[in-house]
MOPAC internal coordinates of N, CA, C and O (Angstrom, degrees):
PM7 1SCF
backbone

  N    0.0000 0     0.00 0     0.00 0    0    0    0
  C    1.4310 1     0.00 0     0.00 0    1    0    0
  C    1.5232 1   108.77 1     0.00 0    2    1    0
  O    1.2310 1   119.47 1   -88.71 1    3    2    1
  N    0.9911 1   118.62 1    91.29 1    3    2    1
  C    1.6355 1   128.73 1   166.41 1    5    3    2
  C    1.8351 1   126.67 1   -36.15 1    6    5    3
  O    1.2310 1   131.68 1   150.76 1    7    6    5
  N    1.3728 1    95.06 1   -29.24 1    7    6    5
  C    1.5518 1    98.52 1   168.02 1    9    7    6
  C    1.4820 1   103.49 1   -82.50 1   10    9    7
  O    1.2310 1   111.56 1  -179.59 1   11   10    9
  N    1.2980 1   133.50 1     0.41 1   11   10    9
  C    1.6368 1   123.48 1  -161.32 1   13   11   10
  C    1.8185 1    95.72 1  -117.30 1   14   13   11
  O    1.2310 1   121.19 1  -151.76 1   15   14   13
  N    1.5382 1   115.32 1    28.24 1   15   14   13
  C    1.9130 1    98.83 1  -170.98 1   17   15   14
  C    1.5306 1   117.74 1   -35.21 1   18   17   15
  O    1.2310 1   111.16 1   152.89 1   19   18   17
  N    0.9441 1   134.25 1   -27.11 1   19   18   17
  C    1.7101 1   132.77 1  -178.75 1   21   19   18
  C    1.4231 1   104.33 1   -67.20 1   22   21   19
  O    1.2310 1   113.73 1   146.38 1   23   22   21
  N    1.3320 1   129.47 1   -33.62 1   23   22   21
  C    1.3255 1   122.60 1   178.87 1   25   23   22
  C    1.5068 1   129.11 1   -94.96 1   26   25   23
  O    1.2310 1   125.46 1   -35.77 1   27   26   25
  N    1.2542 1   107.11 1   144.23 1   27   26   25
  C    1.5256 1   108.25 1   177.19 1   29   27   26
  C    1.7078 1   109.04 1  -100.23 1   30   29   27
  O    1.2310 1   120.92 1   -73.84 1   31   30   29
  N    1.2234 1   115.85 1   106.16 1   31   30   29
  C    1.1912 1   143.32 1  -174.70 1   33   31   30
  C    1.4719 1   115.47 1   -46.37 1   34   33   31
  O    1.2310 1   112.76 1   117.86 1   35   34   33
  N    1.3709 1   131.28 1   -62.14 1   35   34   33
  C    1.2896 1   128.94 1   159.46 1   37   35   34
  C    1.2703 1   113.98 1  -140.93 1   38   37   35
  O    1.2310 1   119.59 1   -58.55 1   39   38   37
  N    1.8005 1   118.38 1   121.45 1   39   38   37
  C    1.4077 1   118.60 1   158.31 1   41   39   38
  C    1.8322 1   112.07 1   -94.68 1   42   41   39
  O    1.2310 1   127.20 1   -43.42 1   43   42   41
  N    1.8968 1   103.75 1   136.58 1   43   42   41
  C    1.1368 1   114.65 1  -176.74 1   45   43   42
  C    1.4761 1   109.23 1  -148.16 1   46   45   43
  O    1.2310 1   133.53 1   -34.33 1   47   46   45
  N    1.6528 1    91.45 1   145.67 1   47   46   45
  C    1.4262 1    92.14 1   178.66 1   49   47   46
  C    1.4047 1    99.73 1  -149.35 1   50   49   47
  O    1.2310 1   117.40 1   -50.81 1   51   50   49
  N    1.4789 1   122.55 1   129.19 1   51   50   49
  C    1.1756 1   117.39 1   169.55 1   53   51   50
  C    1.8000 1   118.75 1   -76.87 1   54   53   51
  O    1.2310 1   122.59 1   -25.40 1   55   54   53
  N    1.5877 1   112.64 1   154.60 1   55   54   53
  C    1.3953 1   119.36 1  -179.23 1   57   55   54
  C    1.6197 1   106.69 1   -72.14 1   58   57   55
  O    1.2310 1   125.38 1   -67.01 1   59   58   57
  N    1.4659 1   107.27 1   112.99 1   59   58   57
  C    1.6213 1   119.20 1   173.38 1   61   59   58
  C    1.4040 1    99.90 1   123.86 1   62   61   59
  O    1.2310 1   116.65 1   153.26 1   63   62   61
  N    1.2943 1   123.97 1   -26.74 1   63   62   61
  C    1.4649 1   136.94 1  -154.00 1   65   63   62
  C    1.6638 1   119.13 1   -94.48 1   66   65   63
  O    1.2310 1   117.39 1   -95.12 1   67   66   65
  N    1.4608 1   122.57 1    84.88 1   67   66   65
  C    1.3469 1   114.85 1  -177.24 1   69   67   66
  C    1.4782 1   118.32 1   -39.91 1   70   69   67
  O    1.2310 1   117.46 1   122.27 1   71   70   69
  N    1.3402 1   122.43 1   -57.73 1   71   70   69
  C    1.2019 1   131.93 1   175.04 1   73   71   70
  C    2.0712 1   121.40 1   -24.46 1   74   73   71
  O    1.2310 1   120.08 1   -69.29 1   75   74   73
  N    0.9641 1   117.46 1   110.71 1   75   74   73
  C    1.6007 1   107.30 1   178.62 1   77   75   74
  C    1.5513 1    92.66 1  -107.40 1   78   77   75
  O    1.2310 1   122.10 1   -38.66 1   79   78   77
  N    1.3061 1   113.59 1   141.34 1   79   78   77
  C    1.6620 1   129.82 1   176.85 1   81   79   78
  C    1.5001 1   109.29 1   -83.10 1   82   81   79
  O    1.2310 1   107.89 1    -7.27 1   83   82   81
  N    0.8023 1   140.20 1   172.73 1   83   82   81
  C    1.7604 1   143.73 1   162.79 1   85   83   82
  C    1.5664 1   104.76 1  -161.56 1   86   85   83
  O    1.2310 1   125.43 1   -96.28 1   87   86   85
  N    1.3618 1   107.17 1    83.72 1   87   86   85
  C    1.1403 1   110.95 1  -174.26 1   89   87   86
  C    1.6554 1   125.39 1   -99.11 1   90   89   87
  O    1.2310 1   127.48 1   -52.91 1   91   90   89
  N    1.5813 1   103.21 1   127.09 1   91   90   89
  C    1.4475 1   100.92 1  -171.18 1   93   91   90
  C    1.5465 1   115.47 1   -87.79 1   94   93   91
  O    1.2310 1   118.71 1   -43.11 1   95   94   93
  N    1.2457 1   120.06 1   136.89 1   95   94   93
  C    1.9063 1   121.93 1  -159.07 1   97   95   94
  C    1.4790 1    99.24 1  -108.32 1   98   97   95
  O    1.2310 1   118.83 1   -53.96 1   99   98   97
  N    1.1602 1   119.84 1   126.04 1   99   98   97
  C    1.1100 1   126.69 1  -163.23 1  101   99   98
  C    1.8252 1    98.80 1  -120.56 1  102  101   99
  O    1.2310 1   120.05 1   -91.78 1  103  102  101
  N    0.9824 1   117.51 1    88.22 1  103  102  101
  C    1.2258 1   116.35 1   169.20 1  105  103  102
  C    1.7854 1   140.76 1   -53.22 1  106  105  103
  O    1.2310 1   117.78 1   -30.65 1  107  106  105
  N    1.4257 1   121.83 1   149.35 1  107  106  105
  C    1.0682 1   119.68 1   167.52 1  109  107  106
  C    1.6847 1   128.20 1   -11.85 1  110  109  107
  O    1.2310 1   111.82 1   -86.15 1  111  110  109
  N    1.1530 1   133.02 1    93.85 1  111  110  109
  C    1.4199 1   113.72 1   177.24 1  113  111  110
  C    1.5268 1   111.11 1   105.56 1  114  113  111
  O    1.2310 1   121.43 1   131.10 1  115  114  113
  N    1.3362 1   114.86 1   -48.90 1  115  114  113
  C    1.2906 1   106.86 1  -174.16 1  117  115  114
  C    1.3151 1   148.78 1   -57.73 1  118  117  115
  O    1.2310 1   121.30 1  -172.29 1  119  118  117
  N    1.6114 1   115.11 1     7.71 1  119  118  117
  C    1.1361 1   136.76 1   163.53 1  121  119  118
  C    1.8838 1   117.85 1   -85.44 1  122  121  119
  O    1.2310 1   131.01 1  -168.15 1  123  122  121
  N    1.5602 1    96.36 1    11.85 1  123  122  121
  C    1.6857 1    87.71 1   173.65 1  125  123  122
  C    1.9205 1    83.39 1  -132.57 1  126  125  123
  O    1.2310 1   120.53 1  -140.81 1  127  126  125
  N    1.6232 1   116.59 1    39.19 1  127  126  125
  C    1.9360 1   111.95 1   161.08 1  129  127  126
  C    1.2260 1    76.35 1   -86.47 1  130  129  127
  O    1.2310 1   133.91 1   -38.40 1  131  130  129
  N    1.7105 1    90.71 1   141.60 1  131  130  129
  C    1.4511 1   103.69 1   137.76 1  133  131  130
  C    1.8748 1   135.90 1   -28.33 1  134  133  131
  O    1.2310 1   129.22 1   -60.76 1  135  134  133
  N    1.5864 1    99.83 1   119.24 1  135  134  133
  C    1.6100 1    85.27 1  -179.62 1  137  135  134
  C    1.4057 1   122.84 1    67.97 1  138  137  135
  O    1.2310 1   124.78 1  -160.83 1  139  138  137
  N    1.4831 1   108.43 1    19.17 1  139  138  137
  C    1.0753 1   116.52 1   162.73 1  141  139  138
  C    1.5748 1   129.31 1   -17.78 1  142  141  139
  O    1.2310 1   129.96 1   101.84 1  143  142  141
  N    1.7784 1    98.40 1   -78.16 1  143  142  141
  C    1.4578 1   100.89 1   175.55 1  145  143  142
  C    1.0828 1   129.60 1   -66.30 1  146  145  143
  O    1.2310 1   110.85 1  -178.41 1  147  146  145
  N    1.4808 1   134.81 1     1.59 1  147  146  145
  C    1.3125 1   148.47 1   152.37 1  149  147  146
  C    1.3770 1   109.06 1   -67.33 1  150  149  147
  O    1.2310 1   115.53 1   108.05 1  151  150  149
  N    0.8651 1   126.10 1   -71.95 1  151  150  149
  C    2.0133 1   128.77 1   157.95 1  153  151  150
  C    1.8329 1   109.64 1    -5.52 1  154  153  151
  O    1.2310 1   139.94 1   101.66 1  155  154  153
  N    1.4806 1    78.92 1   -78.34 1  155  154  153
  C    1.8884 1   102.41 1  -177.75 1  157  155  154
  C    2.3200 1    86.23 1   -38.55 1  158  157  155
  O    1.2310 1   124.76 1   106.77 1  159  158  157
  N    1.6637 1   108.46 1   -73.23 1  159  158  157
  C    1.4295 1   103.92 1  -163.08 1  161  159  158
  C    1.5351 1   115.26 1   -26.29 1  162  161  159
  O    1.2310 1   133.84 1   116.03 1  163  162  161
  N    1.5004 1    90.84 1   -63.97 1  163  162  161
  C    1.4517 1   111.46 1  -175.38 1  165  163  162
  C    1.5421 1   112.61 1   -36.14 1  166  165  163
  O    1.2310 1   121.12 1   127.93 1  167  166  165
  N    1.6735 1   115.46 1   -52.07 1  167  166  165
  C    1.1807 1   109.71 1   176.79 1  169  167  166
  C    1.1361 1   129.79 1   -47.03 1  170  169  167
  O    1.2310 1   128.68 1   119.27 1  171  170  169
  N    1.5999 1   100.88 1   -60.73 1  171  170  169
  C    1.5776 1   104.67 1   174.97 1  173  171  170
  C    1.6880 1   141.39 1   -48.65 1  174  173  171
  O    1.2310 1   127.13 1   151.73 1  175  174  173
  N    1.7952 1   103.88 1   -28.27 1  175  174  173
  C    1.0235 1   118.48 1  -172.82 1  177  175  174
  C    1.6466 1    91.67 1   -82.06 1  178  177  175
  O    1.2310 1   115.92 1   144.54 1  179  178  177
  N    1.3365 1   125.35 1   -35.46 1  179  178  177
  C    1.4576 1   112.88 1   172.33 1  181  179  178
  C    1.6998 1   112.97 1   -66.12 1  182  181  179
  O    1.2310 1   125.70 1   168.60 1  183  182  181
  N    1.2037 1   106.65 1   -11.40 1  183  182  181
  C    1.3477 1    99.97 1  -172.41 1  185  183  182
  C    1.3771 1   117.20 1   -88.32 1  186  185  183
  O    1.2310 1   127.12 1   134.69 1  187  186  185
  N    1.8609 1   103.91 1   -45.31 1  187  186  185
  C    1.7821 1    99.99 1   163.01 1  189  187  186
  C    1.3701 1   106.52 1   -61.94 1  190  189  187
  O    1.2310 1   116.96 1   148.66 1  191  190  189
  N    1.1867 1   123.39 1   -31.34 1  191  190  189
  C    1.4880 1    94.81 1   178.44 1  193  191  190
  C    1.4697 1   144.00 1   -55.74 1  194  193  191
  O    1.2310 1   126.87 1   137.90 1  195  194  193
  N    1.6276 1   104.40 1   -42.10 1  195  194  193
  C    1.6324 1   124.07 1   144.13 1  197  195  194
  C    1.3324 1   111.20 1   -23.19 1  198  197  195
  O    1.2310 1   125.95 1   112.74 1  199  198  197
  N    0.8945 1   106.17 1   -67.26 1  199  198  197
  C    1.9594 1   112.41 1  -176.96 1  201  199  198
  C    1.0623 1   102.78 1   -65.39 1  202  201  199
  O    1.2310 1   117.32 1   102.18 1  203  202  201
  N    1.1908 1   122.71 1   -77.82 1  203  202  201
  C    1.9494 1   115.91 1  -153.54 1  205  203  202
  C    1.3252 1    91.60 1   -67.93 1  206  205  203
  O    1.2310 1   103.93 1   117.41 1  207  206  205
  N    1.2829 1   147.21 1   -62.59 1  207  206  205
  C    1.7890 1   136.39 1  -132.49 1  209  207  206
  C    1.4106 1   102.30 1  -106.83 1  210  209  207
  O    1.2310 1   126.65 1  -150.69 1  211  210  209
  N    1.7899 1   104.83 1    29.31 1  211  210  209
  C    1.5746 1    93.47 1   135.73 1  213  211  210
  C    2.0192 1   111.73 1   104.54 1  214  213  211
  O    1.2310 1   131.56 1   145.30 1  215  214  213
  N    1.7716 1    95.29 1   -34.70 1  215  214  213
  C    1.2892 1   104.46 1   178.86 1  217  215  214
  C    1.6800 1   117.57 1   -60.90 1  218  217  215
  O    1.2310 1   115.21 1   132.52 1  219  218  217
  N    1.5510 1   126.70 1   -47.48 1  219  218  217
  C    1.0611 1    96.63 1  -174.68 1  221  219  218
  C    1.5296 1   110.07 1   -89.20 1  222  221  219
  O    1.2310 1   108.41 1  -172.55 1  223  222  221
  N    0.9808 1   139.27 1     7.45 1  223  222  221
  C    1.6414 1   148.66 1   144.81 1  225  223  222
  C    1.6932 1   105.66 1   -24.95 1  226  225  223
  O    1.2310 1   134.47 1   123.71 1  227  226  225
  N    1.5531 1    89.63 1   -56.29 1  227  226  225
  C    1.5505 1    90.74 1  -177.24 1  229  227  226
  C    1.2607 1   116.44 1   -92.98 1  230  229  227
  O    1.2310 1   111.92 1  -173.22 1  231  230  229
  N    1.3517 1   132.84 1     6.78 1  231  230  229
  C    1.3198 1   125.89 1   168.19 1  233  231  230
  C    1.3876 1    92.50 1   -90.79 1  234  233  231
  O    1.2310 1   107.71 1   109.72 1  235  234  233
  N    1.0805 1   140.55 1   -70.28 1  235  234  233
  C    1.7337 1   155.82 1  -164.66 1  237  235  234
  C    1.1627 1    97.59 1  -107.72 1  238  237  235
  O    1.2310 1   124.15 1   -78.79 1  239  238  237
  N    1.8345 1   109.64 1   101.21 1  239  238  237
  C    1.8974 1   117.17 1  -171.39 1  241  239  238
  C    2.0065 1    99.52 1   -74.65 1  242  241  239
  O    1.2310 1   125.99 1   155.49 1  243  242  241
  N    1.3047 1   106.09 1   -24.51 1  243  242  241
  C    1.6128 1    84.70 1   179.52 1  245  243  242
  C    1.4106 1   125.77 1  -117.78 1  246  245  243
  O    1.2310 1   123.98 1  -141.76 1  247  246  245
  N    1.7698 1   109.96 1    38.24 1  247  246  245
  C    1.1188 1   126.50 1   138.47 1  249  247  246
  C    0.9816 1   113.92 1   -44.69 1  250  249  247
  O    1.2310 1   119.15 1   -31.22 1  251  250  249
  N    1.7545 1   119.23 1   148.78 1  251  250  249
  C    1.5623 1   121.57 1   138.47 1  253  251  250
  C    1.5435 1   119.85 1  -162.62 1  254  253  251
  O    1.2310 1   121.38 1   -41.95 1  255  254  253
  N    1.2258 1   114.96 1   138.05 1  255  254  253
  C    1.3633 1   141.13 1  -145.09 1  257  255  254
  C    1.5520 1   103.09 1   -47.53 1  258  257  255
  O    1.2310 1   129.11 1   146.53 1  259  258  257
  N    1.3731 1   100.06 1   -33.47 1  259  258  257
  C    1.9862 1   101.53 1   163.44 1  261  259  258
  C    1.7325 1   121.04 1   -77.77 1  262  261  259
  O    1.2310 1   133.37 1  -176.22 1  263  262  261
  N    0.7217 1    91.76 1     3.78 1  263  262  261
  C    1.8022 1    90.35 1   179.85 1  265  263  262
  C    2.2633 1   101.56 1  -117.72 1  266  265  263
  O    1.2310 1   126.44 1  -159.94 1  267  266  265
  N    1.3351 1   105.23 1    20.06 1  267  266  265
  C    1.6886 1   107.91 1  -153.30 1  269  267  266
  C    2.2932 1    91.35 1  -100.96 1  270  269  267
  O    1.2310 1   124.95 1   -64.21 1  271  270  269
  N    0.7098 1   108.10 1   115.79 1  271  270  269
  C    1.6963 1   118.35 1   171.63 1  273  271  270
  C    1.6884 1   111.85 1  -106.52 1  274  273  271
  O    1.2310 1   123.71 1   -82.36 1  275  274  273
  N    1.3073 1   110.50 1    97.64 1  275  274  273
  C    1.2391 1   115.06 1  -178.72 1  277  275  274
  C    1.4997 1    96.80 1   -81.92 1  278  277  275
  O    1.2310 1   115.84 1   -54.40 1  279  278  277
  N    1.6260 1   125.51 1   125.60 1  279  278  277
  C    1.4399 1   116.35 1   143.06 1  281  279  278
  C    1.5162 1   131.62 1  -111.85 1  282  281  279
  O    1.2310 1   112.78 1    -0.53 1  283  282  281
  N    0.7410 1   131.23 1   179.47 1  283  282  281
  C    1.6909 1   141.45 1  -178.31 1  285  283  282
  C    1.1604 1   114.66 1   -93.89 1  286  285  283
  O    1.2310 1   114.67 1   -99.52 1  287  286  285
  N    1.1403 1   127.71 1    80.48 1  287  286  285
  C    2.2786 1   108.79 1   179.14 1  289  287  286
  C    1.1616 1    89.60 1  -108.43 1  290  289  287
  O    1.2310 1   139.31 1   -64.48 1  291  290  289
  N    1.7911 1    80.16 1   115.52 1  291  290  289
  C    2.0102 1   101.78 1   157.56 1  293  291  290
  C    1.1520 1   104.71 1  -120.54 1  294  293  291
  O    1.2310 1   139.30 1   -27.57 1  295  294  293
  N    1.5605 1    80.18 1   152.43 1  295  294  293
  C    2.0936 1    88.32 1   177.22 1  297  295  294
  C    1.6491 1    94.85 1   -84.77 1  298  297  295
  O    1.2310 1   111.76 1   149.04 1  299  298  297
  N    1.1577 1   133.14 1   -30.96 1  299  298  297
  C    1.4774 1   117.78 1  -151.62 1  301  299  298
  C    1.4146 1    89.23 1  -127.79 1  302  301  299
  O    1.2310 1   112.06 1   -51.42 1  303  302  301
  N    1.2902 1   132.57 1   128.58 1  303  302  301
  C    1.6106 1   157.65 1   176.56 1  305  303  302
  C    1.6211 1    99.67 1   -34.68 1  306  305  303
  O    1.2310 1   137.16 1   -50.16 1  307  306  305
  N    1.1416 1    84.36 1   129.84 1  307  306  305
  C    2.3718 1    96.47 1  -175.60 1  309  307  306
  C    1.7329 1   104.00 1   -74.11 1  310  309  307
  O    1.2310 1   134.82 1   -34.30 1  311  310  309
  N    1.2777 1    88.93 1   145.70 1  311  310  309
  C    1.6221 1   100.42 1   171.82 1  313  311  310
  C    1.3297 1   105.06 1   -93.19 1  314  313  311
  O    1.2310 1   130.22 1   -38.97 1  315  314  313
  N    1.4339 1    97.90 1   141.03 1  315  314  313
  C    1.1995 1   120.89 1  -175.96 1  317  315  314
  C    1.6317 1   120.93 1   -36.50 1  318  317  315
  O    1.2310 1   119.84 1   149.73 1  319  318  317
  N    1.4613 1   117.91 1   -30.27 1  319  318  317
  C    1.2005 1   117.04 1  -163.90 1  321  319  318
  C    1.9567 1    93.45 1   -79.91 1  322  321  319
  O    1.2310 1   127.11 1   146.66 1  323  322  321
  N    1.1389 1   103.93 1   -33.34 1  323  322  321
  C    1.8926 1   115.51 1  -179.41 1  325  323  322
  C    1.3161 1    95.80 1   -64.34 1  326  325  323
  O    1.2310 1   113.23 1   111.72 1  327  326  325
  N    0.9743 1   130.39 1   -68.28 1  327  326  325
  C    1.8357 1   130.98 1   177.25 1  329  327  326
  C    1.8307 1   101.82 1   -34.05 1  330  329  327
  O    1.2310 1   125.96 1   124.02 1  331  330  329
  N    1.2911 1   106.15 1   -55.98 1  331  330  329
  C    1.9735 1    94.76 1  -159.33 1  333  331  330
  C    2.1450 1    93.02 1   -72.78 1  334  333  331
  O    1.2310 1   117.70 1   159.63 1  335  334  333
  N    1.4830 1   121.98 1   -20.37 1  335  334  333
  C    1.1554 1   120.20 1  -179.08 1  337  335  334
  C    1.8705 1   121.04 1   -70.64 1  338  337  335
  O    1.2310 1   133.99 1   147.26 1  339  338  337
  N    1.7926 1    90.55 1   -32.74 1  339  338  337
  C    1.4771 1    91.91 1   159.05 1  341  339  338
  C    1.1792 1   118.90 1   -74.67 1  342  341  339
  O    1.2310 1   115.23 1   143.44 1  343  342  341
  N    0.9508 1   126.65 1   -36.56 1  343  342  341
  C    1.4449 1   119.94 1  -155.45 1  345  343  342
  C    2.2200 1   102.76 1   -80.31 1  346  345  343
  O    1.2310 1   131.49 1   167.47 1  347  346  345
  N    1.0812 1    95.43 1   -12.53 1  347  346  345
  C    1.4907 1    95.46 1   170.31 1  349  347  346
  C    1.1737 1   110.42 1   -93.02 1  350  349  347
  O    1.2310 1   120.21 1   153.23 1  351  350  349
  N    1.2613 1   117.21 1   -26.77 1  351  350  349
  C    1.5604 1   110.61 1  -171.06 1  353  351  350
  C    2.0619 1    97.83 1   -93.57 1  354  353  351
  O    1.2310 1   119.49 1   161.09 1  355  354  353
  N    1.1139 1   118.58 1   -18.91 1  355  354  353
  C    1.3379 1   107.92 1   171.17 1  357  355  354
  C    1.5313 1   108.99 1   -73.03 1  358  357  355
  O    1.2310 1   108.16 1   153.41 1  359  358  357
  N    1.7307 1   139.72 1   -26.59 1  359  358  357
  C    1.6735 1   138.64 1   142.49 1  361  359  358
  C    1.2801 1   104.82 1   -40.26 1  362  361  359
  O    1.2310 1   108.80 1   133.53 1  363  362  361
  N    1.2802 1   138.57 1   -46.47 1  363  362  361
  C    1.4002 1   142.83 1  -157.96 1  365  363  362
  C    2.0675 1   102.21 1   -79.70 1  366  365  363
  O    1.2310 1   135.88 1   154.84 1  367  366  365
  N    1.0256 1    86.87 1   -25.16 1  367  366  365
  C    1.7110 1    91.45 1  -166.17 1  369  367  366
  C    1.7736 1   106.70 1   -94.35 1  370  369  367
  O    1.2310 1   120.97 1   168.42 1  371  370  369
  N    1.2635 1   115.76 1   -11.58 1  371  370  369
  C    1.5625 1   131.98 1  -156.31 1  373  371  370
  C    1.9596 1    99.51 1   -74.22 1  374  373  371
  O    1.2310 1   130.05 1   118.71 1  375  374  373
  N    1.5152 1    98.22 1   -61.29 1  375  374  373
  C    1.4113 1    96.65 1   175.09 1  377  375  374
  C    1.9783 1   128.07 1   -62.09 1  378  377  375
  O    1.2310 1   125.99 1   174.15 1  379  378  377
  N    1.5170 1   106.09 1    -5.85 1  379  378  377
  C    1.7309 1    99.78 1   150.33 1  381  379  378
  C    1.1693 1   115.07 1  -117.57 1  382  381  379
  O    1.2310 1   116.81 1  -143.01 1  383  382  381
  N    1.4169 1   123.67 1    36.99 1  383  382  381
  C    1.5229 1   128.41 1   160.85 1  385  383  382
  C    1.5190 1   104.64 1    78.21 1  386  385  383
  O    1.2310 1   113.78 1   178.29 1  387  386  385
  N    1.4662 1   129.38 1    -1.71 1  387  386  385
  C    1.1560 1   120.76 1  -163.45 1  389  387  386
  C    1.9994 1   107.31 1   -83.86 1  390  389  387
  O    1.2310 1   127.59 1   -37.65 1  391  390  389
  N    1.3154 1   102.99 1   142.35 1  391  390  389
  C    1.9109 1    86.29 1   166.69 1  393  391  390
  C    1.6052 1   107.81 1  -108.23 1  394  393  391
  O    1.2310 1   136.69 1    -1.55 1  395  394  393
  N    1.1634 1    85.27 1   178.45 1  395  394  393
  C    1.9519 1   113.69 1   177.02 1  397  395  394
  C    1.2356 1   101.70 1  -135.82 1  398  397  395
  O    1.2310 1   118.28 1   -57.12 1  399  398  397
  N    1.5933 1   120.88 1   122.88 1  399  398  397
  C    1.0867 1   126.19 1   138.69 1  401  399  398
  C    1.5343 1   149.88 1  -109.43 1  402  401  399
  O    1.2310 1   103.52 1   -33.56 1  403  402  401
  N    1.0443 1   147.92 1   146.44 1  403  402  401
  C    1.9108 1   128.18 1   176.97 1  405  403  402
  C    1.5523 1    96.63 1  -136.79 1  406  405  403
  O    1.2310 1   126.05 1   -12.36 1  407  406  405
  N    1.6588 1   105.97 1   167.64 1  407  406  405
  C    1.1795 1   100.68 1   154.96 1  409  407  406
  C    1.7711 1   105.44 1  -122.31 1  410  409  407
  O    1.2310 1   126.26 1   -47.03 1  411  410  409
  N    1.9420 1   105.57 1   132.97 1  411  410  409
  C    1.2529 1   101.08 1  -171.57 1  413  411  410
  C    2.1212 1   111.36 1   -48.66 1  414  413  411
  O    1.2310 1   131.04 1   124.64 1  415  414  413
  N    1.0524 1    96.31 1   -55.36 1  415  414  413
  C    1.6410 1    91.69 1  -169.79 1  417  415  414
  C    1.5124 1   111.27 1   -51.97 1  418  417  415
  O    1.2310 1   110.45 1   168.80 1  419  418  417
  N    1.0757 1   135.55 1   -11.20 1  419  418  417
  C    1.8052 1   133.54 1  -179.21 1  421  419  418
  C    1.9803 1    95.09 1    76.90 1  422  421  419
  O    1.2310 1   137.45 1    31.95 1  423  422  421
  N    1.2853 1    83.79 1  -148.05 1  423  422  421
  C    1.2606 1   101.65 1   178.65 1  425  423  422
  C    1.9098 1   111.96 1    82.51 1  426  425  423
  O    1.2310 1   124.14 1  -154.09 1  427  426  425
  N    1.0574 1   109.66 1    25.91 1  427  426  425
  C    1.2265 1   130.54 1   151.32 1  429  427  426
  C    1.8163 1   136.43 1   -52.23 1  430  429  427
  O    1.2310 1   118.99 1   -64.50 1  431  430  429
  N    0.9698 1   119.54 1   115.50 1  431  430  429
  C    1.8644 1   104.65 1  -172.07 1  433  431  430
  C    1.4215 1   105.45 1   -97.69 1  434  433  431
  O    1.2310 1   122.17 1   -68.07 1  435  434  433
  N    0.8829 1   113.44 1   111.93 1  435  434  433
  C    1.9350 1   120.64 1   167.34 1  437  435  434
  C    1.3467 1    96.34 1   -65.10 1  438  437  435
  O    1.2310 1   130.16 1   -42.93 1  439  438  437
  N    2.1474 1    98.01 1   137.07 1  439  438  437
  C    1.3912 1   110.43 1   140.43 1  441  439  438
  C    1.5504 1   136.92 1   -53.46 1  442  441  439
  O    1.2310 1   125.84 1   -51.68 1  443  442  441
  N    1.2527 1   106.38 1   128.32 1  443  442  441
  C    1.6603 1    85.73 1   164.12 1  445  443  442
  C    1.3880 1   119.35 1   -58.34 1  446  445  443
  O    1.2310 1   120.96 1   -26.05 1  447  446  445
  N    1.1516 1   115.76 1   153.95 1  447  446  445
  C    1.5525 1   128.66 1  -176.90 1  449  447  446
  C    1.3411 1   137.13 1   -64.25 1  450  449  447
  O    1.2310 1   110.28 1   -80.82 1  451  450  449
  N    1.1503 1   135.87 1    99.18 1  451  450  449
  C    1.4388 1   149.27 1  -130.57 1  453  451  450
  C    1.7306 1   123.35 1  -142.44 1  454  453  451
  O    1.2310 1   123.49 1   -52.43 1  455  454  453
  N    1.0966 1   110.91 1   127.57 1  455  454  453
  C    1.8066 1    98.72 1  -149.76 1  457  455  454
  C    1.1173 1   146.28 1    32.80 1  458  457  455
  O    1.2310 1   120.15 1     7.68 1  459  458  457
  N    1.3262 1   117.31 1  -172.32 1  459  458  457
  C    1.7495 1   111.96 1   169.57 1  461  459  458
  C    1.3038 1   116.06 1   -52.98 1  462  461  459
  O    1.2310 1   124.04 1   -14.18 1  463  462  461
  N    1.5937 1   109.86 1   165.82 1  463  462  461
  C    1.3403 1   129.68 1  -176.11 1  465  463  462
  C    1.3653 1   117.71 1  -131.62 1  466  465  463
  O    1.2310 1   117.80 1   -67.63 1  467  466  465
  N    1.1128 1   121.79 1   112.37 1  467  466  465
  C    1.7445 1   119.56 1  -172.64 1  469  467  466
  C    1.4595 1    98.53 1   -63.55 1  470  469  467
  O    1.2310 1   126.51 1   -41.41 1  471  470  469
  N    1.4107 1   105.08 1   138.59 1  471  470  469
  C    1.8614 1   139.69 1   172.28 1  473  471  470
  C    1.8780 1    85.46 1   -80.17 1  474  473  471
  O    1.2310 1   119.89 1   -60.50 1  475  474  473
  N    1.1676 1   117.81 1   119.50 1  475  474  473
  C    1.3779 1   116.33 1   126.14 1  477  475  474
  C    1.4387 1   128.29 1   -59.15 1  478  477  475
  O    1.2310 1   120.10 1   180.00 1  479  478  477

């Protein structure tokens, strides 16, 4: 949710699977808020932060910031200006091993909403 930058939207990890997801949910519509792609920034920078500075380490002790796959689920296809912002911030993410992924067209289905939510 792009109006929520302090929160990290969904942490997942499948059983067997080093990899933990941190996936940002991009809801219905929300690519025509104001400042959209500022939203999206905000998220992300709360999101490496989760990883690298240690916080979700301490929520989940055998996390670690190299095994962390940020993706994008949108329901509705990214504007172009969000596409050229990932794609810098996925260079930006390369030197702590972390990835970013989206898919440009959206079409993503959100969970309904289900327990707590880690605060970056």
């Amino acid at each position: 949710m792009l109006a929520q930058p302090a929160v990290v939207d969904v942490v997942a990890k499948e059983k067997g699977d080093r990899e933990w997801r941190l996936v940002v949910e991009v809801e219905a519509g929300e690519w025509a808020l104001p400042q959209a792609v500022h939203l999206l920034e905000e998220k992300l920078n709360a999101y490496a932060s989760f990883a690298l500075d240690g916080q979700m380490h301490r929520l989940y002790p055998q996390a670690q910031a190299k095994n962390v796959h940020i993706v994008i689920a949108s329901v509705d296809p990214l504007p172009e200006p969000a596409v050229r912002l990932l794609e810098k911030v996925r260079i930006a993410l390369r030197p702590h091993d972390m990835r970013l992924s989206w898919d440009e067209a959206g079409g993503a289905t959100l969970p309904t909403p289900r327990g707590p939510t880690a605060q970056a």
